[in-house]
C-alpha positions as CSV (number, residue, x, y, z in Angstrom):
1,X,121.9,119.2,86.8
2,X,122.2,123.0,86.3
3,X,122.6,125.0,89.2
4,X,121.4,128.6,88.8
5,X,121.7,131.2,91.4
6,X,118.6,133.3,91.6
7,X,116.1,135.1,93.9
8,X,113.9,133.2,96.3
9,X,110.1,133.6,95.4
10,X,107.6,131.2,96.8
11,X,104.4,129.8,95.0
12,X,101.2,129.3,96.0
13,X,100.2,125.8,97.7
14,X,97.5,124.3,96.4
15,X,97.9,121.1,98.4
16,X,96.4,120.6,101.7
17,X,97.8,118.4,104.9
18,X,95.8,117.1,107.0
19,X,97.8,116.5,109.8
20,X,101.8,117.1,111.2
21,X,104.4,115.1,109.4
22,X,105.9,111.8,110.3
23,X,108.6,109.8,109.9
24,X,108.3,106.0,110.1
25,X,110.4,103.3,109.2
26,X,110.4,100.4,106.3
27,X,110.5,97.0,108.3
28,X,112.4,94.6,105.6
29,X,112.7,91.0,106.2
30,X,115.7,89.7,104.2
31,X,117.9,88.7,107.1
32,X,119.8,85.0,107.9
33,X,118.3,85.6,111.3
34,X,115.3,87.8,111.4
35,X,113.9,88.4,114.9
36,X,111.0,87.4,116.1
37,X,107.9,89.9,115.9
38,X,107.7,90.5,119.7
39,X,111.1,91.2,119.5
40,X,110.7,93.7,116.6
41,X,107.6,95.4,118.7
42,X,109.8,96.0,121.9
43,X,112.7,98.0,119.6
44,X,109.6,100.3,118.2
45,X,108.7,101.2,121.3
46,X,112.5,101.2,123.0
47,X,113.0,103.7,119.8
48,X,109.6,105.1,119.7
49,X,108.5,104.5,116.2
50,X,105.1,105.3,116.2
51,X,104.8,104.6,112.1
52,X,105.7,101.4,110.7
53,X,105.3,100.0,106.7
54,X,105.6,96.6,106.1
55,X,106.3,95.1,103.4
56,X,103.7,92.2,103.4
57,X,100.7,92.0,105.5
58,X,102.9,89.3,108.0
59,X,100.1,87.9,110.5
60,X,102.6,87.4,113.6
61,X,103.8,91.3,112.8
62,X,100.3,92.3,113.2
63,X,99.3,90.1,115.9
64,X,102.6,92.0,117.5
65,X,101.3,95.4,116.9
66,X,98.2,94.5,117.9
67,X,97.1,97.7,121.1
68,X,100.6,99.2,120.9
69,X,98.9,101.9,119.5
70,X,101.9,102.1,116.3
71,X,100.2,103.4,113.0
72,X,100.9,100.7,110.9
73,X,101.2,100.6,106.6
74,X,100.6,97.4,105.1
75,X,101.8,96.2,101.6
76,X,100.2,94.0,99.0
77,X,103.4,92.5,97.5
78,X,103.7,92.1,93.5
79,X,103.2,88.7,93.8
80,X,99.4,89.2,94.3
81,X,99.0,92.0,92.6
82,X,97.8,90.1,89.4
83,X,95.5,87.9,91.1
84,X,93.9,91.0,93.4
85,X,93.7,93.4,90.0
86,X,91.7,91.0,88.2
87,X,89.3,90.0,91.1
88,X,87.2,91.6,93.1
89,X,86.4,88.7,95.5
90,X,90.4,88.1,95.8
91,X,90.4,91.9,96.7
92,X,87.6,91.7,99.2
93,X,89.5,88.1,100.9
94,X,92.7,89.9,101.3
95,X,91.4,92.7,103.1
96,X,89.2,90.3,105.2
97,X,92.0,88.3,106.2
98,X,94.8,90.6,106.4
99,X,92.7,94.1,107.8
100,X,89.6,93.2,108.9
101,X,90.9,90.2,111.0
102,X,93.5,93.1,113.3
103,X,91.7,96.2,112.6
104,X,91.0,98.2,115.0
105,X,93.2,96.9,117.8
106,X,96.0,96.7,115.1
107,X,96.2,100.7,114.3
108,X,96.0,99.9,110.0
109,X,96.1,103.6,108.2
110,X,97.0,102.7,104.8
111,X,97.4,100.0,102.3
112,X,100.6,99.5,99.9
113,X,99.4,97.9,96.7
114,X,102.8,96.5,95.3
115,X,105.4,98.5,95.4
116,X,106.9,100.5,92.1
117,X,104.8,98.7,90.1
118,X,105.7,100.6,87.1
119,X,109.3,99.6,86.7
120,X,109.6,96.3,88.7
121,X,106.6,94.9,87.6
122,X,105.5,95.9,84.4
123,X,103.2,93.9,83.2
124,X,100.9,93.8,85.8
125,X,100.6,97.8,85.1
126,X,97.7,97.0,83.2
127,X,95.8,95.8,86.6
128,X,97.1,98.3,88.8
129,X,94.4,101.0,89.1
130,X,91.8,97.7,89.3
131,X,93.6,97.0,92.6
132,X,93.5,99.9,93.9
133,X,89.7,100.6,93.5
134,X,89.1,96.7,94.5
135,X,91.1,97.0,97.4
136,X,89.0,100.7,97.9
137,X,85.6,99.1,97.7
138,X,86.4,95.8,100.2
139,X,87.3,98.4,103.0
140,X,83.9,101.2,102.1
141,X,81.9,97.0,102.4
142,X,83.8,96.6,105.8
143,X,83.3,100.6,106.7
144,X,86.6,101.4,107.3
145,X,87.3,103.4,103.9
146,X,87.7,106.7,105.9
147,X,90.5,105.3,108.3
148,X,92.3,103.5,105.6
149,X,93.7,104.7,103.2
150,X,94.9,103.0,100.0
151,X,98.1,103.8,97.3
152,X,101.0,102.4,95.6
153,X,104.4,103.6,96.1
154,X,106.1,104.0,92.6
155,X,109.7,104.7,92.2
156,X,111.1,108.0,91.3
157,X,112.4,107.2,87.7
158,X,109.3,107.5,86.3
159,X,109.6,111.7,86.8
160,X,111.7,112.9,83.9
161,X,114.0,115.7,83.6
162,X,113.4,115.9,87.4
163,X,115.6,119.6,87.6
164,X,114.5,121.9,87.7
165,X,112.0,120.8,89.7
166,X,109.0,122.8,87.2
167,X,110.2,121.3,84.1
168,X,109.6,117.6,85.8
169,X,107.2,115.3,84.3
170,X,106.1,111.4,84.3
171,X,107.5,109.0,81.6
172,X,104.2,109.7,79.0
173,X,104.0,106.4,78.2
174,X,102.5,105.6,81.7
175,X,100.0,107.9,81.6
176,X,97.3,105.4,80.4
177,X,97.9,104.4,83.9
178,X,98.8,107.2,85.7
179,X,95.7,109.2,85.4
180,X,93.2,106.9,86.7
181,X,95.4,105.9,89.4
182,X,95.6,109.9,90.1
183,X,91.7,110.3,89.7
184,X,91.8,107.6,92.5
185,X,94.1,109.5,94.7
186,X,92.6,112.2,94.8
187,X,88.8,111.3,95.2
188,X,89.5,109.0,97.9
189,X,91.5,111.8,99.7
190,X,94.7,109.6,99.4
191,X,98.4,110.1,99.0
192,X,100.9,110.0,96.1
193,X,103.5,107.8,97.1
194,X,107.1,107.9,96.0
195,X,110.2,106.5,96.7
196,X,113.4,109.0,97.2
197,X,116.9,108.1,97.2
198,X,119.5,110.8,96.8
199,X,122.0,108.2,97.3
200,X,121.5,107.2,93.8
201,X,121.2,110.1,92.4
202,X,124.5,111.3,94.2
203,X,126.2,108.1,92.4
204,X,124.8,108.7,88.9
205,X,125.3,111.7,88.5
206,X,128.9,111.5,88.3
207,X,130.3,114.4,90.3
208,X,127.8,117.1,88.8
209,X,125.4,116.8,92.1
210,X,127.6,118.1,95.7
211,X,127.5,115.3,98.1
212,X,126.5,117.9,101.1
213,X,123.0,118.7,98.6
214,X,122.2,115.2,98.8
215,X,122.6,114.8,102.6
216,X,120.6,117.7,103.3
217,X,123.4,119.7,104.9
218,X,122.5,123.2,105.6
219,X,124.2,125.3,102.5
220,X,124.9,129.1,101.9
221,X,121.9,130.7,99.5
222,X,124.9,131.6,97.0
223,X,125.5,127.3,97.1
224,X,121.7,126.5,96.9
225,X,120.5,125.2,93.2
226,X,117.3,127.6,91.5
227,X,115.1,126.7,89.7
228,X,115.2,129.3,86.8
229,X,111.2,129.1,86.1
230,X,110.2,129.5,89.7
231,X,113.2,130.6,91.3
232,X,112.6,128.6,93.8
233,X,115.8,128.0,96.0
234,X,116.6,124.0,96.7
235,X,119.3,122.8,99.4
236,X,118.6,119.1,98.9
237,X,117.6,116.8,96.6
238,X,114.9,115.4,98.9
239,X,113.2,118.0,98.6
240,X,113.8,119.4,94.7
241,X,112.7,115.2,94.1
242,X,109.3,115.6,96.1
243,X,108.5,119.2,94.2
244,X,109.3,117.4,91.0
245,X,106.6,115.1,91.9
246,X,104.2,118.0,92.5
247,X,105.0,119.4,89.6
248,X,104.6,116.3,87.1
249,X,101.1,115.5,88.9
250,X,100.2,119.4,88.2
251,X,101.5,118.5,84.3
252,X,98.2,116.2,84.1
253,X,96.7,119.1,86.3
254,X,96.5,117.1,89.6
255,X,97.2,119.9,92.3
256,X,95.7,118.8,95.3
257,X,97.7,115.6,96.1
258,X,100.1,115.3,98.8
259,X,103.2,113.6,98.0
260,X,104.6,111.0,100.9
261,X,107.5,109.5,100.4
262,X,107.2,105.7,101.3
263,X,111.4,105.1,101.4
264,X,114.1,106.3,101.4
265,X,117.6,106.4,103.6
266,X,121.5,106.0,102.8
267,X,123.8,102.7,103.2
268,X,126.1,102.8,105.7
269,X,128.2,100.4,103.9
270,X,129.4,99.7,100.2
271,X,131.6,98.3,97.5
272,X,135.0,99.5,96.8
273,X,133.0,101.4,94.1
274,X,130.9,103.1,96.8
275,X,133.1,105.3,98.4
276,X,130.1,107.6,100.0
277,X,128.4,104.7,101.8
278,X,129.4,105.5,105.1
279,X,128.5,105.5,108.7
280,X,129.1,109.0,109.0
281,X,126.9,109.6,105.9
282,X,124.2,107.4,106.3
283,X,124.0,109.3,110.3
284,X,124.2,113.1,108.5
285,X,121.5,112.2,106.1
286,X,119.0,109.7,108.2
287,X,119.6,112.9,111.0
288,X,119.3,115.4,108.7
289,X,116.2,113.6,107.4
290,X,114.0,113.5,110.5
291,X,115.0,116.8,111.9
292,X,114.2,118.3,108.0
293,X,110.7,116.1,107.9
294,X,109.3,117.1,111.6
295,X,110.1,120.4,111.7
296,X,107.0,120.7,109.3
297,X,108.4,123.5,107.0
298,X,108.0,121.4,103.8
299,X,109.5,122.2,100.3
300,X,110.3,125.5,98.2
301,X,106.8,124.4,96.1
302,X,104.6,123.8,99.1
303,X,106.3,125.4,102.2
304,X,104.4,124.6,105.6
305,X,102.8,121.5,104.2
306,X,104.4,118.4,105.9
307,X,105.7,115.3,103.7
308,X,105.1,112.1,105.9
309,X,108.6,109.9,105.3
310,X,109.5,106.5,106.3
311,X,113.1,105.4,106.6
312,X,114.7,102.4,104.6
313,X,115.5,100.8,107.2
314,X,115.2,99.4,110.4
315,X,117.1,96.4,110.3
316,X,120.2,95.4,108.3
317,X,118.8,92.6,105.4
318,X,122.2,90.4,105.5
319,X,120.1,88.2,102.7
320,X,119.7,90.9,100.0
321,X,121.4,90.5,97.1
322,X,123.4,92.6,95.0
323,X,126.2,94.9,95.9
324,X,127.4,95.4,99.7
325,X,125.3,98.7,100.0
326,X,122.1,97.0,99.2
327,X,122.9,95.1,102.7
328,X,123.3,97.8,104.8
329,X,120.7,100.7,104.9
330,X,119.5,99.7,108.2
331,X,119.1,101.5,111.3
332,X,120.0,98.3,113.8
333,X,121.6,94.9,112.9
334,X,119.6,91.9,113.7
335,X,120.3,92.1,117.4
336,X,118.5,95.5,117.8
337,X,121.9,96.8,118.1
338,X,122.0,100.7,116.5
339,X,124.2,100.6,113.4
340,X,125.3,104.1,114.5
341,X,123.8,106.8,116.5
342,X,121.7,109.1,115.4
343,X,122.2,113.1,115.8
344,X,119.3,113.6,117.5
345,X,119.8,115.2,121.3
346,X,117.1,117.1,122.0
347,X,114.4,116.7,119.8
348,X,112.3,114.3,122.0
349,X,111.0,112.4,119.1
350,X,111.3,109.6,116.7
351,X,114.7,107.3,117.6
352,X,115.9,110.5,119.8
353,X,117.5,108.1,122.4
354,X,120.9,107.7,123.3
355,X,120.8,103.8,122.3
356,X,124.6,103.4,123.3
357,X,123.1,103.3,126.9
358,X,120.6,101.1,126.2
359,X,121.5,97.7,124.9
360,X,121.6,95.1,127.1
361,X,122.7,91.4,126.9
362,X,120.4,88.4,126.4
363,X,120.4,84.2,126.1
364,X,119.8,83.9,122.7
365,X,117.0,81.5,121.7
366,X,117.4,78.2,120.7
367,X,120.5,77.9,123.2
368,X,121.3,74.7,124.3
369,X,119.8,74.3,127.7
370,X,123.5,72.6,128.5
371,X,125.4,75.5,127.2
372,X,123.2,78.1,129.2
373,X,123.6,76.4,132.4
374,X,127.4,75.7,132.1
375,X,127.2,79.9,131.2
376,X,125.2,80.7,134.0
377,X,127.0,78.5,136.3
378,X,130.2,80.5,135.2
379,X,128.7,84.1,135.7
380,X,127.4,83.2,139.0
381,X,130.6,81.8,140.3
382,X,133.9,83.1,138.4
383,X,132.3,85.9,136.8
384,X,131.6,87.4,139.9
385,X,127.8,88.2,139.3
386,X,125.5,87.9,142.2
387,X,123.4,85.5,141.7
388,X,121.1,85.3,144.7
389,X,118.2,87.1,143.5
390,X,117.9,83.9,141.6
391,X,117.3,81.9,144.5
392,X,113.6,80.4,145.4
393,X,111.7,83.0,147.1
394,X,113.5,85.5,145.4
395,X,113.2,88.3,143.3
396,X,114.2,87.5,140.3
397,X,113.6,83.3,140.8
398,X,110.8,83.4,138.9
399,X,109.7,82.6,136.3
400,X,112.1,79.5,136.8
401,X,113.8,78.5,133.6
402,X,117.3,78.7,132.5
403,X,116.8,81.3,129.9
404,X,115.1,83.6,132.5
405,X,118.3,83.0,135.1
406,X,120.8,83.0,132.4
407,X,119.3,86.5,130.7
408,X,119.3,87.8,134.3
409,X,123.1,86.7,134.9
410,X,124.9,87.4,131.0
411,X,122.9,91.5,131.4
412,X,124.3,91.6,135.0
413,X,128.0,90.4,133.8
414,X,127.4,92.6,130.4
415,X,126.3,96.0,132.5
416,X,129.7,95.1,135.0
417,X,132.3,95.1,132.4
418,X,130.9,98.3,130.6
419,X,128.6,96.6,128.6
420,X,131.7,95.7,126.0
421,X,130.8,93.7,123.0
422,X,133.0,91.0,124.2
423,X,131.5,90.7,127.5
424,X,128.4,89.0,125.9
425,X,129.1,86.2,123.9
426,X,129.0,83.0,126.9
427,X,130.5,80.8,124.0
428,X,128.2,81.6,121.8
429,X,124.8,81.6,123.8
430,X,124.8,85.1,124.4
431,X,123.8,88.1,121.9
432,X,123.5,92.2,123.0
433,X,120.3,93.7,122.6
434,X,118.4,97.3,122.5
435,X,115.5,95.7,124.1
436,X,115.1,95.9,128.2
437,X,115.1,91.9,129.4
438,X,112.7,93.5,131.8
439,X,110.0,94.2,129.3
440,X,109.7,90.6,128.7
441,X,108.4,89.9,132.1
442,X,111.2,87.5,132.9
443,X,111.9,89.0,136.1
């Protein structure tokens, strides 16, 4: 990547937004011990997510959702896409059974069909673009075309020679496909979805791109790579990735399509190989991220005009295979416990809270009802925990169950000792949590 030093000189926007930018968060499901959707719901609000994608259209996640008032993206995955593309009854099913079926009290705003299609999927390219205007035409039948809106996220590798930024165009050989799914965009008012992960780029580029212009560190204008054509200045590559992708959809003169990006994030974890996967990175550029995304200034190309992000992701997928880093791109671990904390203070928004001070220490589920009361009986007596607002009459007596009594007696013990890791563990039938006992009505 060259990086040329020039003057500053903005361009004209063409694209139009037609509200303040977001940032959401990818909800993957690849984990040994995924939690249950009522459990998922309660760290949303805990964090205040207000924009979730999924990557399926999961009916227990919805039913979860359902009146929380959380916008909520749902996916097609690639599984289906052959079926849906080919048939427009199989289109009109799926939306009756997975949108219809919630919408309105689950808050559905957009439709993923598949997910980079292009490169993980390639033969079912041929379809794509019959999916999306299938998909389109089962939600005008069911009136809610105008609330829903309906893309595909497509992975950045099919922009080529993406700096500078104005020289960027899409892999030619896709645009049989490309420009009727870009027709479709843009007459249904939709969005251009793309998935951005400087990490990668950081790691193939072999030492040519900085690490602090991929973690969208504030950097001196004489440290800042130009594009020579525009002279446009670019501090990150978010940003010089997202004009790229402006600037290939103006190539097949497409200029009034706003771009979201539909992932991306940083590992907090990696191979020997993978030096940069860090805490302390993944923290700079997920914090970097949000503060960058809501603060609504945009990108050199389009300044002003916002570019709606969700994070990959919330949770930890222990499951996913491939190298260690692929594991580990999550904002919590299973238990709702933050991987790290974010360097938010202040901004009142999106996963702004101070979630060291807010985990708390539950009975896990499935405990053996033995175990617990042995536990409980321990906490109440040699752990010191008083235990009479568990008594009939009481408080906290009901509802009357041993999970109930136990939660209230582990958090109690946990909150004592400093809330400590080790202080919640009860042999085993204990497990820390970011999510309020409280807000399950036990007590």
């Amino acid at each position: 990547m060259a990086l040329l030093l020039l003057l500053l000189v903005l361009t004209v926007s063409a694209v139009s937004a037609d509200e303040d930018a977001f940032v959401g968060v990818n909800i993957g499901t690849d984990l040994s011990d995924m939690p249950h959707p009522t459990q998922v719901v309660a760290l949303l609000k805990a964090q205040q997510i207000r924009h979730v994608r999924l990557y399926n259209a999961d009916r227990g996640m919805l039913l979860a959702l359902a009146n929380t008032g959380i916008k909520v993206a749902i996916s097609i995955p690639n599984e289906q896409l052959l079926g849906i593309g080919q048939s427009n009854s199989t289109a009109a099913n799926w939306v009756s059974q997975n949108v219809v079926a919630h919408y309105p009290a689950t808050n559905i705003t957009t439709i993923c069909v598949g997910s980079e299609v292009l490169t993980a999927l390639p033969n079912a390219a041929r379809v794509l673009v019959s999916a999306l205007k299938f998909i389109q035409s089962a939600l005008v039948a069911s009136n809610l075309d105008k609330q829903i809106k309906v893309s595909t996220p497509l992975a950045s590798s099919i922009i080529l020679d993406s700096f500078p930024p104005s020289q960027a165009f899409f892999n030619h050989s896709w645009n049989p496909v490309l420009i009727p799914m870009l027709n479709f965009l843009q007459s249904t008012g939709s969005y251009f979805m793309i998935n951005v992960y400087p990490y990668f780029d950081y790691m193939q580029s072999n030492g040519v791109i900085p690490l602090d212009y991929t973690l969208l560190k504030p950097l001196p204008s004489n440290k800042e790579a130009v594009d020579a054509n525009t002279l446009l200045h670019y501090s990150n590559v978010f940003d010089a990735m997202v004009d790229a992708a402006y600037f290939a959809m103006a190539y097949l003169n497409f200029t009034n399509i706003p771009v979201m990006v539909t992932e991306t994030g940083w590992p907090s974890k990696g191979d020997s190989n993978e030096p940069d996967a860090t805490l302390d990175n993944a923290n700079t550029y997920n914090s970097n991220l949000i503060k960058h995304v809501l603060n609504n200034t945009g990108t050199p190309r389009h300044p002003g005009i916002s570019v709606s992000t969700y994070i990959y992701e919330l949770y930890n997928e222990d499951t996913k295979p491939g190298p260690v880093s692929e594991k580990n791109w999550g904002l919590f671990d299973a238990n709702g416990v933050p991987v790290y904390i974010l360097h938010l203070t202040g901004s009142g928004s999106v996963l702004a809270n101070d979630t060291a001070n807010q985990t708390f220490c539950t009975a896990k589920d499935g405990a053996d009802a033995k175990m617990l009361q042995a536990a409980l009986d321990w906490a109440c007596g040699p752990g010191k925990v008083d235990c009479s607002p568990l008594l009939q009459g009481q408080a906290c007596y009901e509802p009357d169950n041993i999970f109930a009594h136990a939660t209230y007696a582990f958090n109690t013990y946990y909150h004592q000792m400093g809330r400590t890791p080790g202080s919640c563990d009860f042999n085993g039938v204990a497990t820390i949590t970011t999510t309020n006992p409280s807000m399950w009505k036990l007590f």
